[in-house]
C-alpha atoms as an extended CHARMM CRD file, in Angstrom:
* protein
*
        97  EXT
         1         1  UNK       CA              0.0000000000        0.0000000000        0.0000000000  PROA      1               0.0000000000
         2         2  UNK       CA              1.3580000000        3.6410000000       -1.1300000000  PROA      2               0.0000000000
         3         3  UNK       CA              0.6950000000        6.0520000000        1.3180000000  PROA      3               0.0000000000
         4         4  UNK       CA             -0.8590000000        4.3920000000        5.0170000000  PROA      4               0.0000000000
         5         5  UNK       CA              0.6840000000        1.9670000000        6.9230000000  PROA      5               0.0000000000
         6         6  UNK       CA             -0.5330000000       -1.4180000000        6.8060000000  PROA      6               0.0000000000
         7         7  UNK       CA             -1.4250000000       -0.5380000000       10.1970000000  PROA      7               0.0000000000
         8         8  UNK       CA             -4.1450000000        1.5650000000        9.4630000000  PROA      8               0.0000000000
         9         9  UNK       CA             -5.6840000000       -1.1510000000        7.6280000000  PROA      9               0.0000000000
        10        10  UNK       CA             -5.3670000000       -3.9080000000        9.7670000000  PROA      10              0.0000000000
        11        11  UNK       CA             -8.2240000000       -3.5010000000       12.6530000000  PROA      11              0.0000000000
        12        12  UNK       CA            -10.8840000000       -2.3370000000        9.0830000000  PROA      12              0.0000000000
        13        13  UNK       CA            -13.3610000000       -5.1340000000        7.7820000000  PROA      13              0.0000000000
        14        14  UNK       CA            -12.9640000000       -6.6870000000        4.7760000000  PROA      14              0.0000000000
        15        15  UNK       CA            -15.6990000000       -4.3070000000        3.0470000000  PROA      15              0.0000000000
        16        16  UNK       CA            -13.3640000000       -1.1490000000        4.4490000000  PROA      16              0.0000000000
        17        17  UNK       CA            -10.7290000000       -3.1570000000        2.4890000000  PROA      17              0.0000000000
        18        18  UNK       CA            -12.1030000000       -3.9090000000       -0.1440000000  PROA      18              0.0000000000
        19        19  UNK       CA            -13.3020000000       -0.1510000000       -0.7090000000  PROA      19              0.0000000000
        20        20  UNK       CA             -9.7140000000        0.8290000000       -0.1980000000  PROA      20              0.0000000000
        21        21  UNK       CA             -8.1380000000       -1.5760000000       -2.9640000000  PROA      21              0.0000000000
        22        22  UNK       CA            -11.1770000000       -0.1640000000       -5.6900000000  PROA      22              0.0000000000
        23        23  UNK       CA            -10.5250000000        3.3810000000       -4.8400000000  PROA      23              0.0000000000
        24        24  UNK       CA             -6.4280000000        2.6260000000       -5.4360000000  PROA      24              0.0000000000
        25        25  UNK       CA             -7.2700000000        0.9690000000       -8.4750000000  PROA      25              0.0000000000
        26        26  UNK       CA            -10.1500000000        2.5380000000      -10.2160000000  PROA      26              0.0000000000
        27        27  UNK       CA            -10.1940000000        6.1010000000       -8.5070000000  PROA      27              0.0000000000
        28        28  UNK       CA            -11.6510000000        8.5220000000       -7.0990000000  PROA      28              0.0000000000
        29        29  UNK       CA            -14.9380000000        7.6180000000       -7.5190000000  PROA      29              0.0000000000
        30        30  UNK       CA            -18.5780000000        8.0460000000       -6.6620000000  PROA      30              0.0000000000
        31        31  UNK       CA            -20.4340000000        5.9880000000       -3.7960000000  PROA      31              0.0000000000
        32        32  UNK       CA            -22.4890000000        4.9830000000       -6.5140000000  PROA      32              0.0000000000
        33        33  UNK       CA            -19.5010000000        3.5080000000       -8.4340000000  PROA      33              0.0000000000
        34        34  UNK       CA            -17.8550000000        1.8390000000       -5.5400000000  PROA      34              0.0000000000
        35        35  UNK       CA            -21.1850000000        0.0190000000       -5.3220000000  PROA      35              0.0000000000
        36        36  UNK       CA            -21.0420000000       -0.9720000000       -8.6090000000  PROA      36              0.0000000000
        37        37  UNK       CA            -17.0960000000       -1.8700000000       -8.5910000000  PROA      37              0.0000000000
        38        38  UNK       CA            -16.9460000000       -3.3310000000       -5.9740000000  PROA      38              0.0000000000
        39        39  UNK       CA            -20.3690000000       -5.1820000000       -5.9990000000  PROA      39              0.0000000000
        40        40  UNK       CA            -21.1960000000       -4.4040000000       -2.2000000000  PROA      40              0.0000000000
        41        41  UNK       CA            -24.7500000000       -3.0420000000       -1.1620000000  PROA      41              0.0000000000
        42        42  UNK       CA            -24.6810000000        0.8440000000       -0.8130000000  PROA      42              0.0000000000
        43        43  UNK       CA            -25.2730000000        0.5800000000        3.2320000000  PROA      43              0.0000000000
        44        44  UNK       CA            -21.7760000000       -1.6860000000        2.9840000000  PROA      44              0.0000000000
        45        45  UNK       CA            -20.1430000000        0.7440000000        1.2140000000  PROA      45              0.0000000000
        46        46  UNK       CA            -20.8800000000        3.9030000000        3.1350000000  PROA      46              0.0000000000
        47        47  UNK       CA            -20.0550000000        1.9630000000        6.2640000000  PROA      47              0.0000000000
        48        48  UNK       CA            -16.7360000000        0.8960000000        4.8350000000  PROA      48              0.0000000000
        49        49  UNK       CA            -16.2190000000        4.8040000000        3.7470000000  PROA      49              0.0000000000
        50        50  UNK       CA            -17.0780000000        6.0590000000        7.1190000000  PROA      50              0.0000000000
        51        51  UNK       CA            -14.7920000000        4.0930000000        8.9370000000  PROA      51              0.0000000000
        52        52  UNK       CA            -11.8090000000        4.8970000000        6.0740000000  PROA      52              0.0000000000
        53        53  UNK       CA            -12.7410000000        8.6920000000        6.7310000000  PROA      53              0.0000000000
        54        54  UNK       CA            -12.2790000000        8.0720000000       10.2460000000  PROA      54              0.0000000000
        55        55  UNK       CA             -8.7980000000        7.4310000000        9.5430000000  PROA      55              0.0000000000
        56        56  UNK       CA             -8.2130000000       10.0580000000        7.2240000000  PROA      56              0.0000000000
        57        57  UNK       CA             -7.0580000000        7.0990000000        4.7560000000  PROA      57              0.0000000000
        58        58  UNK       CA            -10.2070000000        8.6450000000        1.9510000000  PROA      58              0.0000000000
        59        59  UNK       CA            -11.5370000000       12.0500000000        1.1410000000  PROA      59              0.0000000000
        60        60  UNK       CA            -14.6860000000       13.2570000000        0.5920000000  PROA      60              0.0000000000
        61        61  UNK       CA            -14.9240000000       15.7980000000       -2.4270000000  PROA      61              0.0000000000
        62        62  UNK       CA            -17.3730000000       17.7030000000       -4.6780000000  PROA      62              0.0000000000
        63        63  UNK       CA            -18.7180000000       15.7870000000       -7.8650000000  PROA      63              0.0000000000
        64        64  UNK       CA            -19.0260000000       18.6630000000      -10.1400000000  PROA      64              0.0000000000
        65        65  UNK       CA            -20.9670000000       16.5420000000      -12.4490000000  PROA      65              0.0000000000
        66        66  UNK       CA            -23.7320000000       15.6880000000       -9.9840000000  PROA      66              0.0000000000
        67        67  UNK       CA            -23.4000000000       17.9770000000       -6.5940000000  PROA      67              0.0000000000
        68        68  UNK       CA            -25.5560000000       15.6020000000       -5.1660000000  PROA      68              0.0000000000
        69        69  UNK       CA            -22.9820000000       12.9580000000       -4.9560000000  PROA      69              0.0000000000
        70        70  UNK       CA            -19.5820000000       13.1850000000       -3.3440000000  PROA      70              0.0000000000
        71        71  UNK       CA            -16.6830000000       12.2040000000       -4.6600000000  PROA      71              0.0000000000
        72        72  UNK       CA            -13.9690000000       10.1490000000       -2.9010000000  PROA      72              0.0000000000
        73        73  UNK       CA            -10.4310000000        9.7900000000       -3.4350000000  PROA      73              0.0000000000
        74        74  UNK       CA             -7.4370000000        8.3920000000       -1.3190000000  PROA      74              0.0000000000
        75        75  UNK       CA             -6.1980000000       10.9360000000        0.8800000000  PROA      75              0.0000000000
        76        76  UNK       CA             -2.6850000000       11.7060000000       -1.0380000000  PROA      76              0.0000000000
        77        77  UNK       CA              0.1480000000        9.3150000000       -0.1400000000  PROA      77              0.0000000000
        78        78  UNK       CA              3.1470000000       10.7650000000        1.6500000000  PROA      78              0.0000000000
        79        79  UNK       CA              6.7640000000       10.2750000000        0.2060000000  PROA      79              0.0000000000
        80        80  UNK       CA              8.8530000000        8.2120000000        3.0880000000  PROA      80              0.0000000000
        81        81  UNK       CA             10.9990000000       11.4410000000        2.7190000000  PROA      81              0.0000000000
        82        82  UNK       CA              7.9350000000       12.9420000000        4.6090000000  PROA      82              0.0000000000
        83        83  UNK       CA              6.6680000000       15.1570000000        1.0050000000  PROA      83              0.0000000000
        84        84  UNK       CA              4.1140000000       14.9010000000       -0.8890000000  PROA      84              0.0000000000
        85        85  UNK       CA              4.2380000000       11.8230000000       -3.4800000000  PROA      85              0.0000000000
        86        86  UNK       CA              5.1140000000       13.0430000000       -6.4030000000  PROA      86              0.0000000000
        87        87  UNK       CA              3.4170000000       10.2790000000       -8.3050000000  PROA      87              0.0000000000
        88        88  UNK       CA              1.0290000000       11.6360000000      -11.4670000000  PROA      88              0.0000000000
        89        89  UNK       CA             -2.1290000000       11.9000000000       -9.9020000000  PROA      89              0.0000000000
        90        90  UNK       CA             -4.7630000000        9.5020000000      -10.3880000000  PROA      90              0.0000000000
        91        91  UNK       CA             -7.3400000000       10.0580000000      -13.3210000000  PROA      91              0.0000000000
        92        92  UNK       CA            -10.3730000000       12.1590000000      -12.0670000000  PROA      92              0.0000000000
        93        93  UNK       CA            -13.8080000000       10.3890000000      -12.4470000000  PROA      93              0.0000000000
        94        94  UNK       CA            -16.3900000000       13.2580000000      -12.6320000000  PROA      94              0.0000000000
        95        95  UNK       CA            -16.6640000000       13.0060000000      -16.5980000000  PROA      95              0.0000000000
        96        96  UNK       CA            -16.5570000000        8.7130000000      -16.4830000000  PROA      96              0.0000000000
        97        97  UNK       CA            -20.3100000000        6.9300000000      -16.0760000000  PROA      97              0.0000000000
């Protein structure tokens, strides 16, 4: 894992896991697309993206293609020289459906 220690991860539930790994992957992304990616029911999901905000491990955003929704992201992974990864960012999901 990039940015947290496994640490963080360790004491989550699988679902908070498995929210992680499709955010890494396929991110940032709607709740409405983790549900679909990740094929969990939507009460699953915003459990497992509760508990990852209570870490500070994902961000909640503005989708500017739907202000109803949120968007959320990884929070951005820190360099082990204590920076900012300098890593291209990930590709942004507001225009993908």
């Amino acid at each position: 894992m990039d940015g947290i220690d496994a640490d963080d991860l360790s004491d989550c539930p699988p679902s908070a896991k498995l929210v992680y790994k499709v955010l890494e992957y396929d991110g940032p992304l709607t709740q409405k697309q983790i549900v679909e990616e990740s094929m969990l029911s939507a009460r699953t999901v915003r459990y497992a993206l509760e508990r990852l905000e209570e870490l500070d491990i994902v961000d909640e955003g503005i989708y500017f293609a739907d202000a109803r929704q949120s968007l959320y992201r990884l929070e951005e992974p820190v360099a082990a020289d204590g920076g900012l990864d300098d890593s291209p960012p990930a590709e942004d999901a507001c225009c993908a459906e």
